[in-house]
C-alpha positions as CSV (number, residue, x, y, z in Angstrom):
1,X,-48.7,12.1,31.6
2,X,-47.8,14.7,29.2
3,X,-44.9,15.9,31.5
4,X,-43.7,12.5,31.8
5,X,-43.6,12.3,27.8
6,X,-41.8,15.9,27.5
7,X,-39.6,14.4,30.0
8,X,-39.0,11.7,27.5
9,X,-38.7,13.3,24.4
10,X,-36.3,15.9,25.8
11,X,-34.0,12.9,27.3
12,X,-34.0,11.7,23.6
13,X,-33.3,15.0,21.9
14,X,-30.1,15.1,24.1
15,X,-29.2,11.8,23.9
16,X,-29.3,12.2,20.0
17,X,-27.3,15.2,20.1
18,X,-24.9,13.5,22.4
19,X,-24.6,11.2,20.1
20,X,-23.9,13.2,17.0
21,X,-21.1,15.0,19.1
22,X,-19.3,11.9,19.7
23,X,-19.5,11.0,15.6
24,X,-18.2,14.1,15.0
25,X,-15.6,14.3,16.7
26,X,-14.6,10.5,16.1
27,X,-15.1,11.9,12.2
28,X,-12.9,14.5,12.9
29,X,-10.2,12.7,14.2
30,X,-10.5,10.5,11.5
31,X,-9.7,13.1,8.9
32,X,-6.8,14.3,10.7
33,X,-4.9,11.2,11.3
34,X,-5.2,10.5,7.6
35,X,-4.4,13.8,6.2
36,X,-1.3,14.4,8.9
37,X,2.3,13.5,7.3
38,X,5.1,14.5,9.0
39,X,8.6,14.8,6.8
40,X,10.8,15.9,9.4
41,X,10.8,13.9,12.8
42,X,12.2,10.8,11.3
43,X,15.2,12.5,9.9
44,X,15.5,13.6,13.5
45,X,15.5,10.0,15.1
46,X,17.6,7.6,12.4
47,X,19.4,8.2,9.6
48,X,17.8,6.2,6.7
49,X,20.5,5.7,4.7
50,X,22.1,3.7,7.1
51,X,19.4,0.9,7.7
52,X,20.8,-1.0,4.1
53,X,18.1,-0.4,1.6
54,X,19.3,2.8,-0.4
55,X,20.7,1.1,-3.0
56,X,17.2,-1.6,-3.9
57,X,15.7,1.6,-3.1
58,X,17.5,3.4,-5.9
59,X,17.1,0.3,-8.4
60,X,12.8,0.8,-8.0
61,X,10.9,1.6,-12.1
62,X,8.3,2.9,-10.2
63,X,8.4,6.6,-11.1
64,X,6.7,7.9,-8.0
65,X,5.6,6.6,-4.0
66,X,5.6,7.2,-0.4
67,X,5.8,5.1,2.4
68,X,4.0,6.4,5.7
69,X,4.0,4.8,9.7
70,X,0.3,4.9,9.4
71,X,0.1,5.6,13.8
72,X,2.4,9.1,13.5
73,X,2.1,9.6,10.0
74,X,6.2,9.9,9.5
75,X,7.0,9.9,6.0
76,X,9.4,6.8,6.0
77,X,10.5,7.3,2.1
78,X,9.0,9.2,-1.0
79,X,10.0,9.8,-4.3
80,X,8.4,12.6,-6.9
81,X,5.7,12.3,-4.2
82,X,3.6,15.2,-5.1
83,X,3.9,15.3,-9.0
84,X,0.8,14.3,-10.8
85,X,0.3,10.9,-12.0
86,X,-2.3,8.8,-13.6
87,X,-4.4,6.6,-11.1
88,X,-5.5,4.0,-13.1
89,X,-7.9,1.8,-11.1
90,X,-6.3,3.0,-7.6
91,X,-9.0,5.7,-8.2
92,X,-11.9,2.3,-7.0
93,X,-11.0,3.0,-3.5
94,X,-12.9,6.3,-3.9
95,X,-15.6,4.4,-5.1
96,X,-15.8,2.3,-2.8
97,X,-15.7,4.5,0.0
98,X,-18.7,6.7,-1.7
99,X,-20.8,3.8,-2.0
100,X,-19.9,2.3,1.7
101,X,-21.0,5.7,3.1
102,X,-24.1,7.0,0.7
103,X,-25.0,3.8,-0.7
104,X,-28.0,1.1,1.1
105,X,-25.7,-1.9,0.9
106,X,-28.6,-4.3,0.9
107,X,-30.0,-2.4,-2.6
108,X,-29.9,-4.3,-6.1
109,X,-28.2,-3.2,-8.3
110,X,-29.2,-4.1,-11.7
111,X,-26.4,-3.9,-14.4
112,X,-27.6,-2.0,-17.8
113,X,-26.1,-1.7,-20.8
114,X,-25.1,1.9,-20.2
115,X,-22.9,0.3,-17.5
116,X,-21.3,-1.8,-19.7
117,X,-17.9,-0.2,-20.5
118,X,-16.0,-2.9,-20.6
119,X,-16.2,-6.3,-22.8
120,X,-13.4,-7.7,-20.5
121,X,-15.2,-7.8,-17.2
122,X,-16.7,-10.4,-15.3
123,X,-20.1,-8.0,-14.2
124,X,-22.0,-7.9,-17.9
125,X,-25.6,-6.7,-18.8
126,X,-28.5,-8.5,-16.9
127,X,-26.7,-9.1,-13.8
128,X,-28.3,-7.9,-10.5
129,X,-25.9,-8.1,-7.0
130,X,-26.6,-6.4,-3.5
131,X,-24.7,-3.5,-3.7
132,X,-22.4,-4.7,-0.9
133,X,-21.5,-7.9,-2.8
134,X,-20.8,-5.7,-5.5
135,X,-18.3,-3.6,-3.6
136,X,-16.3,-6.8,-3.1
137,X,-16.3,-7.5,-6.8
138,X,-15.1,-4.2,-7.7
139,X,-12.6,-3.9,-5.5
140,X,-11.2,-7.8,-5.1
141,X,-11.8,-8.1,-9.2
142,X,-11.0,-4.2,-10.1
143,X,-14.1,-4.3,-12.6
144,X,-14.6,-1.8,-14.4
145,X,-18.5,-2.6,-15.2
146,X,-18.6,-2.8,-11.3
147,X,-17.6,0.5,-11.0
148,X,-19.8,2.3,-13.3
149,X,-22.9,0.7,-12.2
150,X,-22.1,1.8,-8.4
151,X,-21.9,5.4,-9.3
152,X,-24.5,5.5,-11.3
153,X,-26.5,3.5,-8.0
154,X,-25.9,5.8,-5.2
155,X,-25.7,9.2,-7.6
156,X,-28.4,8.7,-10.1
157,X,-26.3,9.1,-12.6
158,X,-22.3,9.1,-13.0
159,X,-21.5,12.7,-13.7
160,X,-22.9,13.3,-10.2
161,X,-21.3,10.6,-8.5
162,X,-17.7,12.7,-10.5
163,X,-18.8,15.8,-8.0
164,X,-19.4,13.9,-5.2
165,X,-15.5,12.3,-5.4
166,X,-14.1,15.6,-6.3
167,X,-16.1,17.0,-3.1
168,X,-14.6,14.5,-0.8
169,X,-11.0,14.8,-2.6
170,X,-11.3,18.7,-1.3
171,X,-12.6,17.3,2.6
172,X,-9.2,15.2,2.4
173,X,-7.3,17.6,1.2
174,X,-6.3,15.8,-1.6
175,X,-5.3,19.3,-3.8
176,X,-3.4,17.3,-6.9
177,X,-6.2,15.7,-7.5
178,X,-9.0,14.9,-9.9
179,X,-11.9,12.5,-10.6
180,X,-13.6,12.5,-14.3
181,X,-14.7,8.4,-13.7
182,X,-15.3,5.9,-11.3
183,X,-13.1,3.4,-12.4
184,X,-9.7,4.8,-13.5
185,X,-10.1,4.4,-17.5
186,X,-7.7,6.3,-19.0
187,X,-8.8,9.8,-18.7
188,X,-6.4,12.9,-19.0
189,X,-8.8,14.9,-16.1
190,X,-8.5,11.8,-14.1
191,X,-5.4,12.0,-11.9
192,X,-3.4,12.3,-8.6
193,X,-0.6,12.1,-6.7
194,X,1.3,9.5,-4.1
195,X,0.8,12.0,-1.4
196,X,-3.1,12.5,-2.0
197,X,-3.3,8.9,-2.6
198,X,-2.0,8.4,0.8
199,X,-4.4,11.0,2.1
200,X,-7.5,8.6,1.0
201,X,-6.4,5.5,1.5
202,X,-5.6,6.3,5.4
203,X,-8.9,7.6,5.6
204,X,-10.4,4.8,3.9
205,X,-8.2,2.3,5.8
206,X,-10.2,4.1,9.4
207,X,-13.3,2.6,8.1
208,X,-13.7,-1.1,9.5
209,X,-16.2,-1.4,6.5
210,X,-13.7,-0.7,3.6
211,X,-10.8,-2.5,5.5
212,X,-12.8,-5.8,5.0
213,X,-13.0,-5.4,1.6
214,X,-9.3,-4.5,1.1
215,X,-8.5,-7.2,2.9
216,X,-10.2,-10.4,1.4
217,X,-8.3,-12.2,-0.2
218,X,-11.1,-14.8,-1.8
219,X,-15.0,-14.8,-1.7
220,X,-18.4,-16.3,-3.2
221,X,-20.3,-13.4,-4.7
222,X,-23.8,-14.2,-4.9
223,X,-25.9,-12.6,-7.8
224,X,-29.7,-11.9,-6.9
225,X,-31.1,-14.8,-9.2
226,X,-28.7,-17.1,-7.3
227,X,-25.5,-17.8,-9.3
228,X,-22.3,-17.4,-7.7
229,X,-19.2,-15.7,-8.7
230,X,-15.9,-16.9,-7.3
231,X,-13.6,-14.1,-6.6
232,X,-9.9,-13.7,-5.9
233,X,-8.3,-10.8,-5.2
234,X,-5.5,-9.2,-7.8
235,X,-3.7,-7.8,-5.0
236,X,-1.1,-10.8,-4.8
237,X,1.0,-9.3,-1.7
238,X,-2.5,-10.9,0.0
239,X,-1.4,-13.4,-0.1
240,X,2.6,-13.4,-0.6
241,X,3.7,-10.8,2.3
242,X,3.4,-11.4,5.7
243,X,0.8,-9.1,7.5
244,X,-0.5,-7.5,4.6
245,X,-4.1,-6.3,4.8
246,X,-4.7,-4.6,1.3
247,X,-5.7,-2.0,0.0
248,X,-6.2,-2.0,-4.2
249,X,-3.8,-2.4,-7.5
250,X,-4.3,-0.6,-10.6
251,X,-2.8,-0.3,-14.1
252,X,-3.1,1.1,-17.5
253,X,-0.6,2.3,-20.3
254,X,-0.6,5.6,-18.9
255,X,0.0,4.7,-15.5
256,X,1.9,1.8,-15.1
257,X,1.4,-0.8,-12.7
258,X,0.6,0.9,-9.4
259,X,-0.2,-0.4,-5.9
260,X,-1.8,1.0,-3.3
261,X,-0.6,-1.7,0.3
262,X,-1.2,-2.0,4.1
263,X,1.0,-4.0,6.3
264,X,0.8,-4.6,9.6
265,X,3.6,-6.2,11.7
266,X,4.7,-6.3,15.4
267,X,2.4,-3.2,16.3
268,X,3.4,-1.2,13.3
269,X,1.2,-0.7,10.8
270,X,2.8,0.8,7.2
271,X,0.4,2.4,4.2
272,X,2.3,2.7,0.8
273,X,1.4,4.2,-2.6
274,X,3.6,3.1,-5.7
275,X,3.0,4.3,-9.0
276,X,3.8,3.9,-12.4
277,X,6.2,0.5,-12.2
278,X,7.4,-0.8,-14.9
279,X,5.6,-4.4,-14.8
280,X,2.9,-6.5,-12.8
281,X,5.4,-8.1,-11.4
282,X,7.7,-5.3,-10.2
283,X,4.9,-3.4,-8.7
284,X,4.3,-6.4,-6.3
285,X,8.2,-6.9,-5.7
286,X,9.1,-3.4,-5.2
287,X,6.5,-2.7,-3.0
288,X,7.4,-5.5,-1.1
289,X,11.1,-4.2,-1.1
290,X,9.5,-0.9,0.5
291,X,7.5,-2.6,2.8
292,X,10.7,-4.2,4.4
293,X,12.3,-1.3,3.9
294,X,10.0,0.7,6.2
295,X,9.6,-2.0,8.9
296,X,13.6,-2.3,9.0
297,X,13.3,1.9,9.7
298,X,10.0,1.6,12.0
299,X,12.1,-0.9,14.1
300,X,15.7,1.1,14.3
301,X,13.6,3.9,15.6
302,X,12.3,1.9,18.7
């Protein structure tokens, strides 16, 4: 009997170790398809000038983006690429990501004054949501409130949930970067760049959990004493650009009207960061204009 149940526990140690081999080295491809851009090999195969876009290209506001086949990581097009920039709410996929991965998504979370940062957002004082209904708010809504009462959920308090996005910044690589708040408030020691940007929102993109989010274009959010909140999500190429699966928007005075987008199409799957446009509506048009852009590229190259 007692050999039989060494037997046992010793098939279960390995199996367990087994196991956490095979996360980790999913985990670790996952870091490196995200963080892996390669600048050269598509000068190699076309010649983008020639596939009819320079000149919209040319005629963007947005002061800074890249454009990236997600599956090789080719840089398609960039411009001031690795120059710091404010985030503005872009800076909620980080969020996001932190409370998909160290948060219980079936906790309440109770909405306190504290919280309360912003008059303007639909989450106020007294509210209680399941921490994963609350993810979709944030992220479909960009709230602010949202935000603020994740971190302070899964850190205990918000200047530890700062270290814990500035820790995962440094596992992505993400070396222009900086996190002082969850939500992208305007913050001089809150900033980034298109390339780091990219960095996290691959990475993000790998987690079937997030992608959901990114990706829904309208849901009932249930509050714990049973009201419902009807969400639709700001990112309008949702629901205006064919194959489109996310991933956040963001704006402020300091940072423009940025746009973080996935699009898939025929196979090829394109992630672009824009920052800094010079409207709402711009934002969505220009990165629409890259989006076609890149496909047209992605295409010629086949």
């Amino acid at each position: 009997m007692l050999l039989a149940t060494g037997l046992i526990s010793c098939h279960s140690e390995k199996d367990e170790a087994a196991n956490d081999s095979e996360q980790t080295r999913l985990e670790q491809a996952r870091l490196e398809q995200a963080i892996h851009m390669d600048t050269t090999s598509l000068m190699k195969v076309v010649d983008t000038d020639t596939i009819g876009s320079r000149a919209k290209l040319d005629a963007l506001t947005a002061s800074a983006w890249m454009l990236v086949d997600d599956s090789t990581g080719m840089v398609i097009s960039a411009k001031n690429a690795y120059e710091r920039r404010y985030m503005a709410s872009i800076t909620k996929m980080m969020t996001a990501l932190l409370a998909l991965e160290q948060g219980q998504l079936t906790d309440t979370v109770e909405i306190t004054d504290d919280v309360c940062i912003d008059k303007n957002a639909h989450v106020k004082a007294g509210d209680a949501f399941v921490t994963g209904d609350l993810i979709y708010e944030m992220m479909m809504s960009s709230d602010n409130n949202a935000a603020y009462a994740l971190a302070k959920h899964v850190a205990g308090d918000t200047l530890a949930f700062y270290d814990m996005m500035n820790r995962k910044a440094r596992y992505l690589d993400m070396d222009n970067t900086n996190f002082a708040n969850p939500n992208g408030m305007p913050n001089d020691n809150n900033y980034s760049c298109a390339a780091d940007l990219m960095k996290l929102a691959r990475y993000c993109m790998r987690d079937s959990a997030f992608a959901a989010v990114a990706g829904t274009k309208e849901k009932e959010i249930l509050l714990t004493d049973g009201r419902k909140m009807n969400c639709k999500n700001v990112n309008e190429l949702l629901f205006t650009y064919k194959g489109c699966t996310g991933i956040k928007t963001g704006s402020t005075l300091q940072a423009g009207f940025c746009l973080v987008t996935s699009a898939t199409r025929d196979g090829t799957t394109l992630t672009l960061v824009l920052l800094d446009s010079r409207t709402s509506d711009k934002r969505f048009k220009e990165s629409a204009t890259l989006l076609d852009h890149g496909f047209k590229v992605m295409r010629a190259c086949k």
